[in-house]
FIZAKE-441639 format. One line per field, with one value per residue: residue number from 1; residue in three letters; x, y negated, z negated of N, C-alpha, C in turn. Coordinates in nm, 2 decimals. Example, Ala and Ser with C-alpha at 12.3 -4.5 7.8 and 13.67 -1.06 7.14 Angstrom:
BEGIN
num = (1	2) .
residu = (Ala	Ser) .
n.xx = (1.32	1.28) .
n.yy = (0.57	0.22) .
n.zz = (-0.78	-0.71) .
ca.xx = (1.23	1.37) .
ca.yy = (0.45	0.11) .
ca.zz = (-0.78	-0.71) .
c.xx = (1.32	1.29) .
c.yy = (0.33	0.00) .
c.zz = (-0.78	-0.79) .
END
This chain:
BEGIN
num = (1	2	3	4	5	6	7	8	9	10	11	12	13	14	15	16	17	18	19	20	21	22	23	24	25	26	27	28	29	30	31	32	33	34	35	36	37	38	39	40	41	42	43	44	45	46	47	48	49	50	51	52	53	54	55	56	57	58	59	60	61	62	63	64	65	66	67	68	69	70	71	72	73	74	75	76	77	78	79	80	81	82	83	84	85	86	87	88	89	90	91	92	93	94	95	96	97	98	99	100	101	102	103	104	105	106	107	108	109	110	111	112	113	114	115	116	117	118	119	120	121	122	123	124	125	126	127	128	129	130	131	132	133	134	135	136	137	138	139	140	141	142	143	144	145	146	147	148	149	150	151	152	153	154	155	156	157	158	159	160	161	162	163	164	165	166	167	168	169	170	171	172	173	174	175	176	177	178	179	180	181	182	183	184	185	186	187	188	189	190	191	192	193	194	195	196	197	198	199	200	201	202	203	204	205	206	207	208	209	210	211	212	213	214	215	216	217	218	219	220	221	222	223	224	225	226	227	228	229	230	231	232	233	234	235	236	237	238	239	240	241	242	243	244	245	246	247	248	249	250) .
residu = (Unk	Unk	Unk	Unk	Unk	Unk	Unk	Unk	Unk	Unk	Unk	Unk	Unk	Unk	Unk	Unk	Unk	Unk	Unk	Unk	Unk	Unk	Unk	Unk	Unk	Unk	Unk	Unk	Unk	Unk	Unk	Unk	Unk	Unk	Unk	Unk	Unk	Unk	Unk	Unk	Unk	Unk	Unk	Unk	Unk	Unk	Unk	Unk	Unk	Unk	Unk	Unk	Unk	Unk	Unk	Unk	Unk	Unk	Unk	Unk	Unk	Unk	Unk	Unk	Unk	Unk	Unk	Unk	Unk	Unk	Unk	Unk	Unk	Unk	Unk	Unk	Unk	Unk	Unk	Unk	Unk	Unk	Unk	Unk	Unk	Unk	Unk	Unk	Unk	Unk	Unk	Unk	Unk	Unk	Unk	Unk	Unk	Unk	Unk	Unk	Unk	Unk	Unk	Unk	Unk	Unk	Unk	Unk	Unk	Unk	Unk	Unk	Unk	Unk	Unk	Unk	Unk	Unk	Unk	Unk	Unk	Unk	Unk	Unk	Unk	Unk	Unk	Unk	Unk	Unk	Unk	Unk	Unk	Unk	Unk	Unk	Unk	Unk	Unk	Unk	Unk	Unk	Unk	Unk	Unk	Unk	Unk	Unk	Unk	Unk	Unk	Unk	Unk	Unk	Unk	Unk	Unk	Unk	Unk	Unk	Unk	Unk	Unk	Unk	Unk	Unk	Unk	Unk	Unk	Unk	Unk	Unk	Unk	Unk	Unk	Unk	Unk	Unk	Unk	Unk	Unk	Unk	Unk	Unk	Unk	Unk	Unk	Unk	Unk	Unk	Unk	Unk	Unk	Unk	Unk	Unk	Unk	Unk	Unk	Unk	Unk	Unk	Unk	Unk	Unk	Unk	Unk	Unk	Unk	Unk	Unk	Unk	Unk	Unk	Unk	Unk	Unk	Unk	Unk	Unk	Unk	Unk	Unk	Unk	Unk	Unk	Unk	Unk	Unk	Unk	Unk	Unk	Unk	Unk	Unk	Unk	Unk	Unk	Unk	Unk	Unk	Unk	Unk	Unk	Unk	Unk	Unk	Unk	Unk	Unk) .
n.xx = (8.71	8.42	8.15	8.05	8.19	8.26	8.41	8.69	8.88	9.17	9.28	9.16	9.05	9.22	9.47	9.63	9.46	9.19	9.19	9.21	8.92	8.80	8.89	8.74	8.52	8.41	8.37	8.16	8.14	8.05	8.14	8.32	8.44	8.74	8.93	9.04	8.98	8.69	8.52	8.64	8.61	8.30	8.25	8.44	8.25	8.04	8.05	8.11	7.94	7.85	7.77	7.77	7.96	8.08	8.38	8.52	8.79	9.09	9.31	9.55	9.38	9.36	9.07	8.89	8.93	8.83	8.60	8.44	8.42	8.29	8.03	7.95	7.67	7.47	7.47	7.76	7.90	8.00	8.26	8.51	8.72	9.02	9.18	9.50	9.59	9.58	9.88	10.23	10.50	10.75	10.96	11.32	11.54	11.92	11.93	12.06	11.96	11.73	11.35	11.21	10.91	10.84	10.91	10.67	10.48	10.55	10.56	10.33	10.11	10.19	10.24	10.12	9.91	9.81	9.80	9.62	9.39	9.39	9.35	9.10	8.93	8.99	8.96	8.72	8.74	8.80	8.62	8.44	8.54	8.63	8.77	8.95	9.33	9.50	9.80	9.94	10.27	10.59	10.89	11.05	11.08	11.17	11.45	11.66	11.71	11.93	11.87	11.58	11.56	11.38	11.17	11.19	11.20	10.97	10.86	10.92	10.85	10.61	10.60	10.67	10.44	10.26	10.35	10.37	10.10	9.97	10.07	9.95	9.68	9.67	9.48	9.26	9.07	9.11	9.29	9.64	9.82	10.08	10.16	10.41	10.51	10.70	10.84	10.54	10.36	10.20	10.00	10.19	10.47	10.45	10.30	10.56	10.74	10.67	10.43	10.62	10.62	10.77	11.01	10.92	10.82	11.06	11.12	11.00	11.12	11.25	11.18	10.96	10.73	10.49	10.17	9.87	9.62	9.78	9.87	9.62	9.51	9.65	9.61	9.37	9.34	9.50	9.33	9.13	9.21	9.14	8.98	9.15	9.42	9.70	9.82	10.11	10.32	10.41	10.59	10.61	10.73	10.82	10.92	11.17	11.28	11.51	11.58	11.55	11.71	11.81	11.76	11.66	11.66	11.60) .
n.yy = (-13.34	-13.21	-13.31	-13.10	-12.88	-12.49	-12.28	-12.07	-11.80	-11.65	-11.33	-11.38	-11.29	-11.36	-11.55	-11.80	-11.82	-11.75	-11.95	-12.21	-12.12	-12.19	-12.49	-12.59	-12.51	-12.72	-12.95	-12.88	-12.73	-12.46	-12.08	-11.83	-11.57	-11.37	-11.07	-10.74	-10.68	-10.58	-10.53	-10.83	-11.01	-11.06	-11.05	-11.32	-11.50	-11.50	-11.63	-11.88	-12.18	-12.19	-12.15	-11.86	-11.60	-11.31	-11.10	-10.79	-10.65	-10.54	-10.77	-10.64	-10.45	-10.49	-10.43	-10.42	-10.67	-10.81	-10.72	-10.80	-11.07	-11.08	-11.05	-11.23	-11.44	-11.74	-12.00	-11.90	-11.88	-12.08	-12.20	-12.45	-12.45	-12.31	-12.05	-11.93	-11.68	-11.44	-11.29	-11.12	-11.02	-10.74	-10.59	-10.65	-10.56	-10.52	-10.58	-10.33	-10.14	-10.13	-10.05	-9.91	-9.93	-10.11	-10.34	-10.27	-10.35	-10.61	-10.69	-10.59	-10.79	-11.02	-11.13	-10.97	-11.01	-11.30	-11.36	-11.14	-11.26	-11.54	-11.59	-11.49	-11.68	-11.97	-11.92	-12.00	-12.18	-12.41	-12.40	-12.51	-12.75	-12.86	-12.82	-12.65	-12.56	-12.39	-12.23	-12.05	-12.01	-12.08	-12.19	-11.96	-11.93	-12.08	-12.14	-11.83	-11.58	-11.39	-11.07	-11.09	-11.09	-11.01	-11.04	-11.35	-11.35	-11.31	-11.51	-11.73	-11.65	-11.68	-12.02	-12.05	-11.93	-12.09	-12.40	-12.30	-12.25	-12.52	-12.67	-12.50	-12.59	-12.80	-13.13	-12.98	-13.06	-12.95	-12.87	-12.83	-12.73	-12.58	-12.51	-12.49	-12.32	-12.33	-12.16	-12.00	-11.92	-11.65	-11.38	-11.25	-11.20	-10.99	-10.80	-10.78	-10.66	-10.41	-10.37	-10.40	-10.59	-10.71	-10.80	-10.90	-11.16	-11.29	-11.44	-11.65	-11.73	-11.99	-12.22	-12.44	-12.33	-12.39	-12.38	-12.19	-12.33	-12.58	-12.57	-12.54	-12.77	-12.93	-12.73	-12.85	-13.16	-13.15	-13.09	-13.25	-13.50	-13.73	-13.70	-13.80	-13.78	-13.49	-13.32	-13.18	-13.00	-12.93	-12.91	-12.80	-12.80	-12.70	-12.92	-12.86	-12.70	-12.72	-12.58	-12.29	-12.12	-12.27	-12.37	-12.50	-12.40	-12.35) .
n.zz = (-10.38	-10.46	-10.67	-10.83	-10.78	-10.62	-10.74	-10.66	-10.85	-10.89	-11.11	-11.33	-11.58	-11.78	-11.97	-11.75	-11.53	-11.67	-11.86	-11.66	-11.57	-11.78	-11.80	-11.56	-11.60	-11.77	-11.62	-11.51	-11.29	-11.04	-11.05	-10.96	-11.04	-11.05	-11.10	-11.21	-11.47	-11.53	-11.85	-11.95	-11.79	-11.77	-12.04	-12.05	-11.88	-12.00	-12.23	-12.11	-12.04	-11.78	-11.44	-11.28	-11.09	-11.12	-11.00	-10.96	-10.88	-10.71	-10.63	-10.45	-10.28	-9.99	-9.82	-10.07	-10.12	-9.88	-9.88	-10.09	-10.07	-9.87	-9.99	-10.14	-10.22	-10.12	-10.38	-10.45	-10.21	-10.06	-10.09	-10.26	-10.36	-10.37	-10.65	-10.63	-10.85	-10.95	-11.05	-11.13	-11.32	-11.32	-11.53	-11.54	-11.48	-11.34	-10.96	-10.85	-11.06	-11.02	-11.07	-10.84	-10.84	-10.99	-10.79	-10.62	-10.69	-10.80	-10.51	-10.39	-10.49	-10.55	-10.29	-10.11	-10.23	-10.25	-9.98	-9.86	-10.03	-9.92	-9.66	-9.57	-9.72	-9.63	-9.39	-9.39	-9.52	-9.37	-9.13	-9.27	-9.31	-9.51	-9.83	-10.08	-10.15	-10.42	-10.56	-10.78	-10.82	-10.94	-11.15	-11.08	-10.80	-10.70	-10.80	-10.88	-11.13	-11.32	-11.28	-11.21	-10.93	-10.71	-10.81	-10.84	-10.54	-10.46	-10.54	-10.46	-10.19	-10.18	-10.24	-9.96	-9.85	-9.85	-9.78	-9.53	-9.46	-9.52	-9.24	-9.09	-9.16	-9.11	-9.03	-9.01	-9.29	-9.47	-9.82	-9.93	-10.21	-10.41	-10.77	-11.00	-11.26	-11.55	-11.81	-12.01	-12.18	-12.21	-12.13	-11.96	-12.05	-12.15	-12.01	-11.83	-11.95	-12.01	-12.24	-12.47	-12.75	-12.86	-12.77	-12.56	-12.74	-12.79	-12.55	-12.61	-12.85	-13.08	-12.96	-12.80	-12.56	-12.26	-12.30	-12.14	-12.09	-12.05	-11.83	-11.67	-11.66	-11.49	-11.32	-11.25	-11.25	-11.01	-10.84	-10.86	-10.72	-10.50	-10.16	-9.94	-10.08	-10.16	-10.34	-10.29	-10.43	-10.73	-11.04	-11.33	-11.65	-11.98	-12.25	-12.34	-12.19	-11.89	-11.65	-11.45	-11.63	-11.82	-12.16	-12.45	-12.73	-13.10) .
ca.xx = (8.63	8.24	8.10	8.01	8.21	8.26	8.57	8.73	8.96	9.17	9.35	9.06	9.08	9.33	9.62	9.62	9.30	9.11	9.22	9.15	8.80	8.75	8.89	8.65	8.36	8.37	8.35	8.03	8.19	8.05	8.27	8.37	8.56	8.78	8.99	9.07	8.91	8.54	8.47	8.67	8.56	8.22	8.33	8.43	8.12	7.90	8.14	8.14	7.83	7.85	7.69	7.95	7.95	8.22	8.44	8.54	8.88	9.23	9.44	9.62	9.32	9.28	8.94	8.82	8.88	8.76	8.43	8.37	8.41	8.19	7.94	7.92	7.58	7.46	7.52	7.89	8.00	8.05	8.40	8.54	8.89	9.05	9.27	9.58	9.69	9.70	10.06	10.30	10.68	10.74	11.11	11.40	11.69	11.94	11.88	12.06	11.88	11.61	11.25	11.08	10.77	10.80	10.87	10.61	10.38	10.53	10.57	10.18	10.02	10.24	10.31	10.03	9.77	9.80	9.75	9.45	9.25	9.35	9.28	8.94	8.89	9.05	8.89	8.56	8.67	8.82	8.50	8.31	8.61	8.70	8.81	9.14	9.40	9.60	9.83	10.05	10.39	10.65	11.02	11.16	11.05	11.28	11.58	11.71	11.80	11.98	11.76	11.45	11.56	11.25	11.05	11.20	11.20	10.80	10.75	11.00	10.77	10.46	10.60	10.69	10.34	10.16	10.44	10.30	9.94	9.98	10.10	9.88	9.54	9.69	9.38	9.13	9.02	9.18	9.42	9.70	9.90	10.13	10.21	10.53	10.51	10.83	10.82	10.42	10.35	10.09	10.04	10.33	10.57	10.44	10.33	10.70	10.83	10.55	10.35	10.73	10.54	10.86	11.08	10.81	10.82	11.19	11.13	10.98	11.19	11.32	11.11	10.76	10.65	10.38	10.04	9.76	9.56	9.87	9.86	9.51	9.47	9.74	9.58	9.22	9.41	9.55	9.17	9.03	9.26	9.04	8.99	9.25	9.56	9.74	9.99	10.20	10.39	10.44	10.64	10.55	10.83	10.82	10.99	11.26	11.33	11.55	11.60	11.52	11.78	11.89	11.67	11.67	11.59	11.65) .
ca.yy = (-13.24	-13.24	-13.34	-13.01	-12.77	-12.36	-12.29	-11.88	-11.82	-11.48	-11.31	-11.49	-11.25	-11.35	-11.63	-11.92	-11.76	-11.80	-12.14	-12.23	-12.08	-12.29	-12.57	-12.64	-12.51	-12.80	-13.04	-12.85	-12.64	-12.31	-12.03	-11.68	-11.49	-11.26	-11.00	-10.59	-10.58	-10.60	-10.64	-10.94	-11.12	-11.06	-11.20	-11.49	-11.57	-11.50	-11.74	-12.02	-12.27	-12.24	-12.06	-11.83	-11.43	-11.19	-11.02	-10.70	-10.61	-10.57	-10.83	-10.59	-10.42	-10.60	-10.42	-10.41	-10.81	-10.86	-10.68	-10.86	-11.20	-11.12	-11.00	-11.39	-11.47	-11.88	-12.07	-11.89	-11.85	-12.22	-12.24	-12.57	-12.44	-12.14	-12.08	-11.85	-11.75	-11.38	-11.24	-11.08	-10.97	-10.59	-10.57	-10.74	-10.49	-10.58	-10.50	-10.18	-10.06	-10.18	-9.98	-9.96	-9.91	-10.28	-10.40	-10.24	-10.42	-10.78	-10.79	-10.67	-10.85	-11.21	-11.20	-10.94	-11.03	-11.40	-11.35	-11.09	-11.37	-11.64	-11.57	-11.51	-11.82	-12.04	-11.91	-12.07	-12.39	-12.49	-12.40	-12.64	-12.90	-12.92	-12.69	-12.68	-12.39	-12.39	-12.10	-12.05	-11.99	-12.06	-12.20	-11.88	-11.94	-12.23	-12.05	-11.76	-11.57	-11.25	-10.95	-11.11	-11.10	-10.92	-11.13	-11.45	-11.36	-11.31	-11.63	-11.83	-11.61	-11.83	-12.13	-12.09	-11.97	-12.24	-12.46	-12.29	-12.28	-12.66	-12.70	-12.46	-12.67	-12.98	-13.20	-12.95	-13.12	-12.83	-12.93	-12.71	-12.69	-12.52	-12.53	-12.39	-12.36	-12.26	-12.07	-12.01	-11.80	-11.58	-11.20	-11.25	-11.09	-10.85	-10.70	-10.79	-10.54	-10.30	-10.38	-10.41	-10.74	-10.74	-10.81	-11.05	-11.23	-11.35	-11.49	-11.81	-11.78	-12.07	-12.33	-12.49	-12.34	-12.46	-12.32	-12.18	-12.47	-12.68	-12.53	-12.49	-12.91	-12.96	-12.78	-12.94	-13.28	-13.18	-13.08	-13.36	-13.58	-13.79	-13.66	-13.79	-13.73	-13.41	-13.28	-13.07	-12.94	-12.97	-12.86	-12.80	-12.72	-12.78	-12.99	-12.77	-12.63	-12.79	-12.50	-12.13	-12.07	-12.37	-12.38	-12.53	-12.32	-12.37) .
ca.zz = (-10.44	-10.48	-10.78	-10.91	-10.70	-10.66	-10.74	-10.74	-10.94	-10.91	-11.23	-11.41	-11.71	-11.91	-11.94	-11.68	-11.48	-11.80	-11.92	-11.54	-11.56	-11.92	-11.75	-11.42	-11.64	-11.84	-11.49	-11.43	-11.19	-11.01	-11.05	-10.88	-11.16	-10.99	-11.18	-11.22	-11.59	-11.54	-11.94	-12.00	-11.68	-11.81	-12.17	-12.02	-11.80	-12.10	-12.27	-12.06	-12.03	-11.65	-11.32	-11.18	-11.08	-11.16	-10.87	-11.05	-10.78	-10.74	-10.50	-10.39	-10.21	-9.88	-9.78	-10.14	-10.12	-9.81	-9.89	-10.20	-10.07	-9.76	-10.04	-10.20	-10.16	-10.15	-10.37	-10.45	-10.11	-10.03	-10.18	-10.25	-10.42	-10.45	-10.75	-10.65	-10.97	-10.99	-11.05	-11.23	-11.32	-11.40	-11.53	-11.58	-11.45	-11.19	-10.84	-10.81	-11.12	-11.03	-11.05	-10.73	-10.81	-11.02	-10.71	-10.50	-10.79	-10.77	-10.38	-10.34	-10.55	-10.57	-10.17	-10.03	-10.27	-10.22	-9.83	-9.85	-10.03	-9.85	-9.50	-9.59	-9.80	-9.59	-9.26	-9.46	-9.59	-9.21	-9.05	-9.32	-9.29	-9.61	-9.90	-10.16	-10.15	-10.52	-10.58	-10.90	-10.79	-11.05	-11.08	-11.04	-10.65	-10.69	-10.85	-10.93	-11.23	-11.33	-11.34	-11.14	-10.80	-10.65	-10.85	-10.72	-10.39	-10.45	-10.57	-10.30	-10.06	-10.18	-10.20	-9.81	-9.75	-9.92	-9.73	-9.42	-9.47	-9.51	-9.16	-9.02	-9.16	-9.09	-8.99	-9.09	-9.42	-9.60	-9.89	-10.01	-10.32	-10.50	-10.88	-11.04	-11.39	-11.63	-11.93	-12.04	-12.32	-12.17	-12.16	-11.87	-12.05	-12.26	-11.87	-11.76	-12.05	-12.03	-12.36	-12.56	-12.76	-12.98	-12.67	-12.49	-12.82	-12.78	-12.42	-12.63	-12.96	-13.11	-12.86	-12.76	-12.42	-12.23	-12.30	-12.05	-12.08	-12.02	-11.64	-11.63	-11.66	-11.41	-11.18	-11.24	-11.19	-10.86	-10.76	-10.86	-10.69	-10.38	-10.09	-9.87	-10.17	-10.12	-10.40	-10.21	-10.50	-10.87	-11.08	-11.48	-11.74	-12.07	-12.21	-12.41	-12.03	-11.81	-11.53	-11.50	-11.71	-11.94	-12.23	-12.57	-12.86	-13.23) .
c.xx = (8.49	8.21	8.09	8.09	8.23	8.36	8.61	8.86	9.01	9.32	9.28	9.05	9.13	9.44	9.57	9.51	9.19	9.08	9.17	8.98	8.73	8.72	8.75	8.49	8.33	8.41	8.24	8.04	8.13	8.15	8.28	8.48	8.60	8.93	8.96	9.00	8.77	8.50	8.55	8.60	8.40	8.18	8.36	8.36	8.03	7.95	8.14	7.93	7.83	7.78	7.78	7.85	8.08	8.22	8.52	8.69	9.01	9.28	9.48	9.56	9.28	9.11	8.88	8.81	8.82	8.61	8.34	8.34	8.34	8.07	7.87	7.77	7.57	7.41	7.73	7.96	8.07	8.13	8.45	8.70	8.88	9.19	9.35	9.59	9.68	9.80	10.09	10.44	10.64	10.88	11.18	11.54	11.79	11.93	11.90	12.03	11.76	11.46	11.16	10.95	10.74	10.83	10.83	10.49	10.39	10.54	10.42	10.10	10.08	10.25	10.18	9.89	9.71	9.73	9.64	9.33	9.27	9.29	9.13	8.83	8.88	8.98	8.73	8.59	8.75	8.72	8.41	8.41	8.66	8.72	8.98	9.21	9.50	9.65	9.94	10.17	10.47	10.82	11.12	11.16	11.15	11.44	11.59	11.77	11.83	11.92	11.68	11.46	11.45	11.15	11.06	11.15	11.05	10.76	10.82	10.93	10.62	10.45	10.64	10.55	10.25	10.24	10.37	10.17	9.88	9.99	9.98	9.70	9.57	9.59	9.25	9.05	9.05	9.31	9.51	9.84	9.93	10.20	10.29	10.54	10.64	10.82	10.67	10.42	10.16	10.12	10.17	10.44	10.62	10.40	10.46	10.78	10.73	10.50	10.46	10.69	10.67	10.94	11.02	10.85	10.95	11.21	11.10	10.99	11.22	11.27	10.98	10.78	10.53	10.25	9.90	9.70	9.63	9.85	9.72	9.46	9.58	9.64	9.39	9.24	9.43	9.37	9.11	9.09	9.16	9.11	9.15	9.40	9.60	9.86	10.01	10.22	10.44	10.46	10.64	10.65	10.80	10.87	11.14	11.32	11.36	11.55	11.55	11.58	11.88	11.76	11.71	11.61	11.69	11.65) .
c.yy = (-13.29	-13.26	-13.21	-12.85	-12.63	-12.32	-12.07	-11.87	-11.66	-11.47	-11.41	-11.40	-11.29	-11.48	-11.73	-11.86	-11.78	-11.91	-12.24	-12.25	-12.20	-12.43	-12.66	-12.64	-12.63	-12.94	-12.99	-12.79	-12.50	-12.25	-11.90	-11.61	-11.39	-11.19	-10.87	-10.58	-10.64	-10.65	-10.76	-11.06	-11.14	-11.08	-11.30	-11.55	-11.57	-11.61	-11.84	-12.07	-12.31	-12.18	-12.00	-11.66	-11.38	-11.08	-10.93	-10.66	-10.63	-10.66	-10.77	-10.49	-10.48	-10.55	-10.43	-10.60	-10.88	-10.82	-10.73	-11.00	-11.24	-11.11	-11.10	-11.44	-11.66	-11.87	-12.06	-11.87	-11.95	-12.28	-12.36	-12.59	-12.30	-12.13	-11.93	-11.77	-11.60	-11.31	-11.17	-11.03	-10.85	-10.60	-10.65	-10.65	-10.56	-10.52	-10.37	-10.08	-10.03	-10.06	-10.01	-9.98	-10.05	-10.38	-10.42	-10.36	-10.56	-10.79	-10.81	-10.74	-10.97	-11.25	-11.12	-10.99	-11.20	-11.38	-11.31	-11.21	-11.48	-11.68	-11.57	-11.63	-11.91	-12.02	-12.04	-12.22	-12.48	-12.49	-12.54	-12.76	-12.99	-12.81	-12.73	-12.53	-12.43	-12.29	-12.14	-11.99	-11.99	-12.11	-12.12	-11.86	-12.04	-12.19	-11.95	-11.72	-11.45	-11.17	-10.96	-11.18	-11.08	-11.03	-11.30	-11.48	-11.35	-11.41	-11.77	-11.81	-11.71	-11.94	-12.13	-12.07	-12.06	-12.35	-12.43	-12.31	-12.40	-12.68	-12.62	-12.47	-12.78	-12.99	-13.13	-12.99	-13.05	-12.89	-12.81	-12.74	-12.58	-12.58	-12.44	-12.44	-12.25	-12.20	-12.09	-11.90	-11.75	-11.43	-11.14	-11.17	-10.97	-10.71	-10.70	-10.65	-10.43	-10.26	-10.37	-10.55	-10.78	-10.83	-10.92	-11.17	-11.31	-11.41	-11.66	-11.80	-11.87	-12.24	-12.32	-12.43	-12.36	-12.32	-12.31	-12.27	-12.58	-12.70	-12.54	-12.66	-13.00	-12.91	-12.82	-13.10	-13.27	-13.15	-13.15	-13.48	-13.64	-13.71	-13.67	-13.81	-13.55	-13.38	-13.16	-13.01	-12.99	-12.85	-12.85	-12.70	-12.79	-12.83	-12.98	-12.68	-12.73	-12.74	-12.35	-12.05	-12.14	-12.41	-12.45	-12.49	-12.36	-12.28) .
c.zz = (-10.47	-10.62	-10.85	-10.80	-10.73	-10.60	-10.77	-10.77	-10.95	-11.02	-11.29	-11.55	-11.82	-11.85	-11.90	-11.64	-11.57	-11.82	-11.80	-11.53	-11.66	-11.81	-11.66	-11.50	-11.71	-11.75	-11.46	-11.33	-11.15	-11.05	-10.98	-10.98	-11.13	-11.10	-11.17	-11.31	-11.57	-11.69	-11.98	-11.90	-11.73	-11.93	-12.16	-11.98	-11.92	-12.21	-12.30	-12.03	-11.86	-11.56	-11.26	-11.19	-11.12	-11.05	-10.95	-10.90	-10.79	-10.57	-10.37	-10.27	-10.09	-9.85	-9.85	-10.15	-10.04	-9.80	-9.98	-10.16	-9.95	-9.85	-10.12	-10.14	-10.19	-10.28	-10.39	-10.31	-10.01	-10.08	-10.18	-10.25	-10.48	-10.55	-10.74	-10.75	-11.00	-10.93	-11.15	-11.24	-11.35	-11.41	-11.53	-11.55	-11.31	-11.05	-10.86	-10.92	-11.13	-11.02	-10.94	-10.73	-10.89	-10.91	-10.61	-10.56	-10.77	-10.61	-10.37	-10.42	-10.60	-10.43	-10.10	-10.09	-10.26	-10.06	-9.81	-9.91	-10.00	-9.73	-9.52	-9.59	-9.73	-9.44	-9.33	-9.48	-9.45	-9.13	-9.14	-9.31	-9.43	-9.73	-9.92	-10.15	-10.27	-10.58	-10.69	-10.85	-10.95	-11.00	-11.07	-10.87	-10.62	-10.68	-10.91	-11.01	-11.24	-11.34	-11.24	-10.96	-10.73	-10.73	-10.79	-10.62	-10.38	-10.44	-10.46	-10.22	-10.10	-10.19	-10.07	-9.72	-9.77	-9.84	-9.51	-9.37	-9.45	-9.34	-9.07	-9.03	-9.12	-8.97	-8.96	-9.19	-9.51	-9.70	-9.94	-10.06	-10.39	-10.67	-10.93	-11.17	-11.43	-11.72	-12.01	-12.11	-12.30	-12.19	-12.03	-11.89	-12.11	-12.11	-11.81	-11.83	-12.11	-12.20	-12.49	-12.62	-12.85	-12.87	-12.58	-12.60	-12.78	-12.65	-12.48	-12.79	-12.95	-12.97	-12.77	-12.58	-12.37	-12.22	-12.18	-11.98	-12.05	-11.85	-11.59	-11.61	-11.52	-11.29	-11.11	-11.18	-11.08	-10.78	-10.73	-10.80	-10.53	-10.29	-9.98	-9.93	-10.19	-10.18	-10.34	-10.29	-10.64	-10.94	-11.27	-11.53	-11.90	-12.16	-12.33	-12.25	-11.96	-11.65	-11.55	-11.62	-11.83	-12.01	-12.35	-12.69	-12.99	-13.33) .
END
């Protein structure tokens, strides 16, 4: 990674995307602050002590992403690392109760919205011969738990295309990671239980989960790692989590 590189960063709003944004700006980092809420993205850029623009769009738009990110003028369009990262759960029923429309919500925008801004990105940092690809996945991509089938099956689908993407840069100078973090106490699951904060709350009763900033230095570490080191895949739990579903609360 370059000394001062221009890093985008989508679901930059709020949560990991945020803490991300903090992160890189205090390496001196460009930035591309992509997100749906226009004023917060522009709360954070006025914020941060850094040089960045604000991409006001949803993911799940392919033409509205692909028109924003033809619309990068020099110096943000010389991407160095792109920072997967937004997502989301809606629900927690089991399949056959399941609400479709939560999971028209997590396929496009954890499985379609990953794709629309990669291709893009990634056409760019193969042509310059070098360029990072780091997407937040998660260890429900790993394993499965009662309820979040659909949501799983989202985030298994990004760790296989981050697993692909790898194979399909190999010996471009392109790097690509995935990070799967465990229980993070972000606005995750107050969107999972549609703004029920009582009900979110009890997802990290009785035990320490890992904080924004926790993920947001992980995956500054994996960025900053030399050029020819290549974490494939890490995995961040904290350390009251053993598995998706064996925890330790008190």
């Amino acid at each position: 990674m370059r000394q001062h590189p221009t890093v985008l960063i989508t679901g930059a709003s709020s949560g990991i995307g945020e803490a991300c944004a903090r992160a890189f700006a205090e390496r001196g980092a460009r930035l591309v602050l992509a997100a749906r809420r226009r004023d917060r993205l522009e709360a954070l850029q006025a914020a941060l002590a850094a040089d960045s623009v604000v991409l006001p769009l949803d993911v799940r738009d392919r033409a509205a992403v692909e028109e924003a990110l033809a619309g990068l003028t020099p110096p943000f369009d010389d991407l160095d690392v792109l920072v997967n990262n937004a997502g989301l759960a809606a629900g927690l029923d089991p399949l056959p109760e399941g609400d479709v429309d939560h999971w028209d919500r997590m396929l496009d925008t954890n499985v379609r919205g990953v794709l629309n801004v990669t291709r893009p990105v990634v056409r760019g940092m193969v042509a310059r011969g070098r360029g990072h690809v780091i997407t937040i996945g998660s260890i429900a991509g790993q394993e499965t738990y009662p309820g979040g089938a659909v949501y799983c099956a989202s985030k298994a689908a990004v760790d296989r295309l981050t697993e692909g993407l790898r194979m399909d840069v190999l010996g471009s100078g392109v790097r690509v990671s995935t990070i799967d973090p465990g229980l993070v106490e972000t606005e995750f699951s107050i969107v999972r239980f549609d703004g029920d904060t009582e009900r979110a709350g009890k997802v990290y009763e009785g035990l320490t989960p890992l904080r924004a900033e926790d993920v947001a230095d992980a995956v500054r570490w994996v960025a900053e790692r030399p050029g020819h080191v290549q974490v494939a895949e890490m995995l961040l739990l904290p350390t009251d989590q053993a598995s998706a579903t064996r925890t330790a609360r008190r």
